[in-house]
N, C-alpha and C positions, 0 to 999 in steps of 0.2 A: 504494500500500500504506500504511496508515495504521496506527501506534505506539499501542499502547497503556499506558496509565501505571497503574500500582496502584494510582493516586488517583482514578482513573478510572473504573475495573472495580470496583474495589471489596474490597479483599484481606482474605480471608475468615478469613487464618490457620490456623495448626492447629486449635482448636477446634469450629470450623465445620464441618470440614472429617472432625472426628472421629479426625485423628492425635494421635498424645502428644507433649505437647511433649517437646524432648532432654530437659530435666531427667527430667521422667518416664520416659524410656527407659532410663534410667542407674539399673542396677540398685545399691543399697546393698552395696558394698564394703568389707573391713574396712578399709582405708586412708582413705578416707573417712568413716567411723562410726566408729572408734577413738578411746578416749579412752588417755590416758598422761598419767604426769606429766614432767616435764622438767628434768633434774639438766644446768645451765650454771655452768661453772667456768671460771677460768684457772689458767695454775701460774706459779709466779713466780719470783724467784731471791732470792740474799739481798741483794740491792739494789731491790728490787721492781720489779724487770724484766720484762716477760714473757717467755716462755723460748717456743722451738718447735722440731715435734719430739719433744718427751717423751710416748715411750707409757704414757698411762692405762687404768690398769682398776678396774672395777668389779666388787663381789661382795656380795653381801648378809650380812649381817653372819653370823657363825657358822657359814659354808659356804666352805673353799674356792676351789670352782671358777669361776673366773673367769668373768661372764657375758654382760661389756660391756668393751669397747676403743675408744680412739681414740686419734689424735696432737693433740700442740695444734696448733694453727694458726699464722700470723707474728706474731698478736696475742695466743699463747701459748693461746685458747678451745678448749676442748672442750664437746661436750654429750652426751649420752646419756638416748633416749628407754625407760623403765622402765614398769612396768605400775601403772595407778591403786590407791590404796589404802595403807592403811598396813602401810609397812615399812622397816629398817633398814639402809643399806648401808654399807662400807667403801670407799674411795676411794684407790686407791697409786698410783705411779710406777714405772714399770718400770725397774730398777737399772741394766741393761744401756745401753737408750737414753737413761740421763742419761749416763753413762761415754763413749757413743758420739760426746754433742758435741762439740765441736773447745772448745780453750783456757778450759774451764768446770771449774774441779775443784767443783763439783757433787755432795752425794751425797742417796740420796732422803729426803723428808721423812716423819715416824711418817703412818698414815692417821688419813685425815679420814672421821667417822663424820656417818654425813647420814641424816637423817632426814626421810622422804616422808608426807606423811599421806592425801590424795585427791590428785585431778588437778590439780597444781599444781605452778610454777617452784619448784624450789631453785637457790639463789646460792653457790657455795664456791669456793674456793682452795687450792692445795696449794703450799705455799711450799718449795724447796728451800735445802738447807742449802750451807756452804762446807764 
């Protein structure tokens, strides 16, 4: 019985063959096609510590309703992925889960107003207070 090698035979590929390649079978998904811009921040302390832990939210400015959450991380980071284009948000600390750290009298910082213009990184900080 004699092995044959694809170097051999002659390996025709999908092309050839008239299949679509994976890429091409992968339909355009919004996870994939989606643009946003990307609001990454840390929150700090008054010794510019990173803190973690502290729940953030986000709200667009002159609304409200809360639209975006997260905790920081051990390296105090948060991000929050937002819709491209220009708009204004507000940036707080949630009073309760600074209260909730152990041995931090910690209280929360004024918001941080940020401002998105297309699809692009924003850098900020939320520094709390003693």
């Amino acid at each position: 019985m004699a092995l044959l090698c694809s170097a051999c035979v002659g390996w025709a590929g999908p092309q050839a063959t008239g299949a679509k390649a994976p890429s091409d079978t992968q339909p355009a998904t919004k996870s994939n096609t989606a643009r946003y811009a990307l609001i990454f921040g840390t929150v700090w302390d008054s010794e510019n510590r990173p803190v973690y832990g502290v729940h953030v939210q986000l709200h667009r400015s002159g609304e409200k309703k809360v639209r975006w959450e997260a905790y920081s991380d051990h390296r105090g980071e948060f991000a929050f992925h937002v819709p491209p284009g220009k708009a204004d948000y507000d940036l707080v600390a949630d009073e309760k889960s600074i209260k909730a750290l152990k041995n931090n009298n910690l209280t929360h910082a004024e918001p941080v107003k940020i401002h998105v213009e297309m699809d692009e990184r924003v850098d900020t900080g939320l520094h709390l207070m003693k």
